[in-house]
N, C-alpha and C positions, 0 to 999 in steps of 0.2 A: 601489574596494576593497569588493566584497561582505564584511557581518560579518551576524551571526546574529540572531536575536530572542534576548529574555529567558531562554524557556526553550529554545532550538532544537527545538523541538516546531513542528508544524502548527498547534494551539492559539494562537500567535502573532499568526495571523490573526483579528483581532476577529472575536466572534459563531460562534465555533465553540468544538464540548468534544467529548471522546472519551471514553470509557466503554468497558472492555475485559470481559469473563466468559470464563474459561476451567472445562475440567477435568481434571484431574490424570491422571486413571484413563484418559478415552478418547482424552487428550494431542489438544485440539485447541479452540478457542475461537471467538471474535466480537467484533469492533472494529463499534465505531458512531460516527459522527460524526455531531455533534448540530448545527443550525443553529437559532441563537435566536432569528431569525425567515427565512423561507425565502430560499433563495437560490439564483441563477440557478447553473443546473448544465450540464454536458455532458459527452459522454463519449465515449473513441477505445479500440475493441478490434483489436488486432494480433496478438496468438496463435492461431493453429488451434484448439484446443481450448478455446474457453472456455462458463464455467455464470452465467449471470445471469439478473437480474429487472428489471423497468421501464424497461430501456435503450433499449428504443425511443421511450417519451414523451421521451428528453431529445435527438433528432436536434432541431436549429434549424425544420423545419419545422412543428413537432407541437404541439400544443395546450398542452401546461402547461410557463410558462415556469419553475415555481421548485417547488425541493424542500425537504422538513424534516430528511431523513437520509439518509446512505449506508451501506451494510453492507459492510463485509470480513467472511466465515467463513470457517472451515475445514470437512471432511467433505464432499469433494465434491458433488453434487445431494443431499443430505441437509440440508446444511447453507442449502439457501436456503429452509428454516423460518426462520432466524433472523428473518430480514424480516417474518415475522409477529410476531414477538414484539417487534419497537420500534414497529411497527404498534397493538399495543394497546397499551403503554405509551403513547405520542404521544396516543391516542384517548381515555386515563383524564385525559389532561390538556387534551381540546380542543382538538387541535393536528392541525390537516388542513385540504385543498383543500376550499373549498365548492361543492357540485355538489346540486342539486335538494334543500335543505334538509338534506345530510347534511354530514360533515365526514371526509375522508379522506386518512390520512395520506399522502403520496409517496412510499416508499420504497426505493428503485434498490438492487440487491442484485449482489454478486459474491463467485464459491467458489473456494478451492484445494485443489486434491486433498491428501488428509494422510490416507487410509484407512489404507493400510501404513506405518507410523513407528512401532509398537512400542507403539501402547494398545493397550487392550482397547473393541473398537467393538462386542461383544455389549451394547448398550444396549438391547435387550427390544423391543416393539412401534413404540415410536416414537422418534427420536432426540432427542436433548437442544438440539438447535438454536433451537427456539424458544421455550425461557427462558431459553436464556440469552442472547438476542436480546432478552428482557426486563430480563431482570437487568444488560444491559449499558451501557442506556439509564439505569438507576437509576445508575450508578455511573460516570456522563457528569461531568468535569470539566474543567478547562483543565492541571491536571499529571495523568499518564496515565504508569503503565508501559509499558519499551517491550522488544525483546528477548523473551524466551521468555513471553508474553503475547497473552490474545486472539487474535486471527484467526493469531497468529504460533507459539503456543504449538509446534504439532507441525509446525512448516513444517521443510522440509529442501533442502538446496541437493546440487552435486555434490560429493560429499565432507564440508560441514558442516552445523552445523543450521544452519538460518535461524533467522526469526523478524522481528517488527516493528517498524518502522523508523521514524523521525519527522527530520526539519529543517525549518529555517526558514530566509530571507536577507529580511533588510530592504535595501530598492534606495535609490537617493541621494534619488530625486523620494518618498519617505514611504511609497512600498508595499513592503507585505510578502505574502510567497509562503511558503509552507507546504506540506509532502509527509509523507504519510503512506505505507507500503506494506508487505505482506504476503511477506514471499520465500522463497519455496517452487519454484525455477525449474526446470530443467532442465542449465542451464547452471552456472557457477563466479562467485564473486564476488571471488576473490582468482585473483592470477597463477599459474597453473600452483600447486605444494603450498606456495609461500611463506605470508608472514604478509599481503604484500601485497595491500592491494586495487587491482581496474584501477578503481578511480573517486579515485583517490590525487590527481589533480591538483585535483580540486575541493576537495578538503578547507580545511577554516576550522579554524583551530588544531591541537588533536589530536583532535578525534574521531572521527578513526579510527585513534589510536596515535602520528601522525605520521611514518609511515613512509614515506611516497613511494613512488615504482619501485625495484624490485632495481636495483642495477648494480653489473655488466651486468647483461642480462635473462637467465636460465640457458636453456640452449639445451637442455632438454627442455620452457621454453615454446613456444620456436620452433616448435617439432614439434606441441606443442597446435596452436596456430595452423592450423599447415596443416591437420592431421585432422579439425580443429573442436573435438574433444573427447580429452580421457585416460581410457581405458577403463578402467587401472587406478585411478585416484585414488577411484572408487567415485560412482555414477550414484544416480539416481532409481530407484525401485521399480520401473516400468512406465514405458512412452511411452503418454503422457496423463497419466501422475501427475501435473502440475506447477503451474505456473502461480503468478507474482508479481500482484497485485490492487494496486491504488493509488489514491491522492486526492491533487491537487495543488490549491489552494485559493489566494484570493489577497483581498486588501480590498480592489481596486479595483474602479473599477463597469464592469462587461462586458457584452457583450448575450450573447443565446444561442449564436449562432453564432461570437461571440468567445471564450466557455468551452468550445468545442469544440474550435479552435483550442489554446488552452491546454493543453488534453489532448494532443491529438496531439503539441506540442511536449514535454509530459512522459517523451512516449516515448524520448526522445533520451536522456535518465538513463538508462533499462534498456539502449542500448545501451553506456551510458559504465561501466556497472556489470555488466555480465553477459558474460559469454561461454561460448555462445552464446546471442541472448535473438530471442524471437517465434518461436520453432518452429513444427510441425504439432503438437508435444508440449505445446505451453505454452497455457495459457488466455489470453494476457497482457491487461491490460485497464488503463487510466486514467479513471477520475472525476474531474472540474473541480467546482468552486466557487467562483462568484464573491457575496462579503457585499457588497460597494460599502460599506463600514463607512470604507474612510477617503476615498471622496465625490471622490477623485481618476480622471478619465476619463482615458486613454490618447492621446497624439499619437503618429504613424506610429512616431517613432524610441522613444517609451517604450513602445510593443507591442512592437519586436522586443529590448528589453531584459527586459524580463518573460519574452519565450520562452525567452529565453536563458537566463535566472534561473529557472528553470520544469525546465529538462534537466540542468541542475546540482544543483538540491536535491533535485529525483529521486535522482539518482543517491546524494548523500549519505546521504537516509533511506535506500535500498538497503542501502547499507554500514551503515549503523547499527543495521542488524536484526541481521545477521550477528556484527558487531561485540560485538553487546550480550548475544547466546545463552548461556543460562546451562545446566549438566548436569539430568538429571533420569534417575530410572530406566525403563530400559529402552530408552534412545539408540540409537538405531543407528547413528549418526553422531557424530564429538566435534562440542565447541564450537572457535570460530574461538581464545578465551583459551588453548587447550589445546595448542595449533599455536606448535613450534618452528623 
């Protein structure tokens, strides 16, 4: 019986915090996840459309095996300023790869499009990205808003807002797995216009209402299904607006090319959660992290129980972003709470 961490947050997994900065006016933010000493990372991008930074250092082949942070923004290629700004924060504290006497932070960055959601993005000469890529890192804790917040603030799904999402599941053998994610998709995260979400079978108690599947299933989902999508239930701005951004994390000790692994199996959440997810439209992208904090290594059968646990709590955070979206002026879309 998978149950939760403490706080069903990603935070669950020792040696990590998250620190959120939004703004109100250009309705779009920055999630940081802070590692309190580096930890081995890697990362699987499946969406057609995606915006990052440093994701090539973290292929298994490549030179540095461990990071001090990952970025979620919002404000599509604008927003991976943000990366500079936990950059210097990291560097007023000492906190970087040492290379030829210097010290430099590691910070793998990834965007979702949130341009058109109803702010005002006339922010003058430069965007706001990169302090509040600072300011996000100051306000790094282990409890962390979630829902209309940081990287999640102006996120928009088909038909509702999104927004950012966190779980956790502690496994039998002492590891815990933790997901964070930005949902901002393309695709739907509830069944056709119900209250329902499709990631209903994972659910751990009621956090997500406890509602389960319709039944029956109403048969203008049926119809979803086959089209792919409901034109009317109301889309994304643009194809390329989109893109859900994520971090799946875990305390057990991994090697590089086994936190890759962890990623790609992350993916399996976005399809338990989304329909339809990895477009030409979507940026889609996963971050791994592995702390080795609880010193326990993996045998063949507890890797593919962690995978598992890896596509599950994905999907949860998914839903808990949606779940959690609170109103704000100038919406263009309700909240999922508002949905009869």
């Amino acid at each position: 019986m998978f149950r939760t961490g403490p706080r069903n947050l990603i935070t669950d997994v020792m040696g990590l915090r998250v620190g959120n900065a939004s703004d109100a006016r250009v309705k779009s933010g920055v999630t940081t996840v802070l590692c309190d000493e580096p930890a081995v990372a890697g990362v699987q991008i499946l969406g057609g459309a995606p915006g990052t930074r440093e994701t090539d250092l973290l292929e298994p082949h490549n030179l540095v095996e461990t990071i001090h942070a990952v970025v979620l923004s919002g404000g599509s290629a604008f927003g991976l300023d943000a990366a500079s700004g936990v950059q210097a924060a990291l560097r007023e504290r000492g906190i970087g790869f040492e290379v030829g006497g210097f010290r430099v932070p590691i910070v793998p960055a990834a965007i979702l499009f949130d341009l058109r959601n109803g702010g005002d993005k006339d922010w003058g000469r430069y965007p706001p990205y990169r302090d509040l890529g600072y300011e996000s890192v100051q306000a790094a804790a282990v409890d962390f808003q979630f829902g209309t917040a940081g990287a999640g603030t102006g996120a928009l799904t088909s038909g509702l807002k999104g927004g950012l999402g966190s779980a956790s599941t502690l496994l039998d053998n002492g590891i815990t797995i933790g997901a964070l994610a930005a949902v901002n998709p393309t695709g739907s995260v509830t069944v056709g216009r119900t209250r329902h979400f499709w990631a209903a079978p994972f659910e751990i108690g009621d956090e997500l209402g406890g509602l389960g599947y319709p039944l029956p299933m109403p048969e203008d989902v049926k119809r979803i299904l086959l089209k792919y999508r409901d034109k009317d239930q109301g889309q994304q701005m643009d194809s390329g607006g989109n893109t859900t951004i994520a971090v799946i994390a875990t305390d057990a000790v991994l090697t590089k090319a086994a936190a890759k692994r962890l990623a790609i199996s992350a993916h399996d959440g976005f399809v338990r959660a989304i329909w339809p997810t990895h477009t030409p439209a979507d940026g889609d992208l996963v971050f791994a992290l592995a702390t080795g904090k609880s010193g326990v290594e993996l045998t063949a059968d507890a890797a593919i129980d962690l995978y598992a646990a890896a596509g599950a709590t994905m999907a949860r955070a998914i839903s808990r972003g949606v779940f959690a979206a609170t109103p704000a002026d100038n919406d263009l879309f309700p909240v999922w709470s508002s949905r009869h």
